[in-house]
C-alpha positions in Angstrom: 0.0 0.0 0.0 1.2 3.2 -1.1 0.0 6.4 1.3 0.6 9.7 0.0 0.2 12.9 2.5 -0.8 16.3 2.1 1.4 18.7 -0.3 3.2 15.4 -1.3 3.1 14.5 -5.5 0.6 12.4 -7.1 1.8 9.2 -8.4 1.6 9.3 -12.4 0.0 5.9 -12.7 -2.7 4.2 -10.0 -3.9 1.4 -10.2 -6.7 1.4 -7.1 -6.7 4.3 -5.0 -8.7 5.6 -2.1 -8.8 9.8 -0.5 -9.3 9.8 3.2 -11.8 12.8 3.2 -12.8 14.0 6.9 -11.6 16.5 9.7 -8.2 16.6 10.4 -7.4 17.8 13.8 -5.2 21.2 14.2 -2.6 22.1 16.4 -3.6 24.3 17.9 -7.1 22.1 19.2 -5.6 19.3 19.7 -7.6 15.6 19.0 -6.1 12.6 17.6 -6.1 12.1 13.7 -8.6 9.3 12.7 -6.7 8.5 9.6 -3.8 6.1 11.0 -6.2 3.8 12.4 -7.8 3.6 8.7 -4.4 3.6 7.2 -3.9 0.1 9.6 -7.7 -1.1 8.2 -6.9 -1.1 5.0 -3.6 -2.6 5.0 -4.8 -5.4 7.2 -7.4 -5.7 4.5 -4.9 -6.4 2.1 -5.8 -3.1 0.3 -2.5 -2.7 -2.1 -3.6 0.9 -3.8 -2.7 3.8 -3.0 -4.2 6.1 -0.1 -4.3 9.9 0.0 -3.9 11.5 3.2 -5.0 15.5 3.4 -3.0 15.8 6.7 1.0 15.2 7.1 2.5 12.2 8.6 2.5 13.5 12.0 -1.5 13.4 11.9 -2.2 17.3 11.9 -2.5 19.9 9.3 0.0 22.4 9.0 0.1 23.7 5.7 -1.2 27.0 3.8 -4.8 26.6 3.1 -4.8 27.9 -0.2 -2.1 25.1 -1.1 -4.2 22.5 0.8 -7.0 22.6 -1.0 -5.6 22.6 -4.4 -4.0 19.4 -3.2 -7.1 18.0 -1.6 -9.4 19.0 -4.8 -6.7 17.1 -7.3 -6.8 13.7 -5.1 -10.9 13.7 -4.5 -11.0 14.2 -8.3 -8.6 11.7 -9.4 -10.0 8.8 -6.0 -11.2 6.4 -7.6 -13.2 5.7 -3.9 -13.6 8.6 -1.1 -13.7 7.3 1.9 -15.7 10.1 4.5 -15.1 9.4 8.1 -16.9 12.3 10.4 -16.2 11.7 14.1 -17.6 15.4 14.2 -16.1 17.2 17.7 -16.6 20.6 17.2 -14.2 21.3 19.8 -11.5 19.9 17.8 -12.6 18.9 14.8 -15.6 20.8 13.8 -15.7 18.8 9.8 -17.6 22.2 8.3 -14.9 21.8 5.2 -16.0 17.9 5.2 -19.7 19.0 5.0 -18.6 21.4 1.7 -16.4 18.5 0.4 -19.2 15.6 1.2 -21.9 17.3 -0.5 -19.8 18.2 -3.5 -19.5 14.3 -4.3 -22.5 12.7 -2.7 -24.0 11.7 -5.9 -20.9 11.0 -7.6 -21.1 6.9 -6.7 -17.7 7.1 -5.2 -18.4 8.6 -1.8 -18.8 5.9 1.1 -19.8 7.2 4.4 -18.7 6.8 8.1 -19.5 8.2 11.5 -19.6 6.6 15.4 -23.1 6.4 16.6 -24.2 8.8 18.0 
């Protein structure tokens, strides 16, 4: 399984490939990153494609917004799954961007959706 993180390049070929949209938590707010968890998932799953991750390897997001996302708007277009994960906190991490990203692909057949109950 490849994993590629925020601001890193796009592979040039894929061959399966899954975007990890949801909130990422911020410095600043603290809250642990959902994603590595996932990231563990899908290997154990045997998943061998590619993974994009819109937050750096450390689990947070530190990056201009404006260069985010650009980055984040390539890899949902080019997904061939997104995978939408909204433990919504809104302490921590409030997902408002995931609600603007979520409805922009809801009916685009690609979207699978997750949240705790609750």
């Amino acid at each position: 399984m490849q994993v590629v993180y925020a601001k890193q390049p796009y592979p040039t070929s894929l061959h399966a490939s899954i975007f990890l949209m949801g909130p990422t938590p911020r410095r600043e707010t603290g809250g642990a990153s959902w994603r590595p968890a996932m990231l563990q998932a899908l290997e154990q799953a045997g998943f061998t494609g590619t993974v994009f991750v819109p937050e750096d390897a450390e689990g947070s997001y530190a990056h201009s917004y404006v260069d985010q996302v650009a980055w984040e708007q390539e890899g949902l277009e080019m997904a061939d799954v997104i995978l939408a994960w909204v433990p919504r906190e809104l302490t921590t991490m409030p997902a408002f961007t995931t609600n603007v990203e979520f409805g922009e692909f809801l009916r685009g057949g690609r979207l699978i959706y997750g949240r705790p109950a609750g």
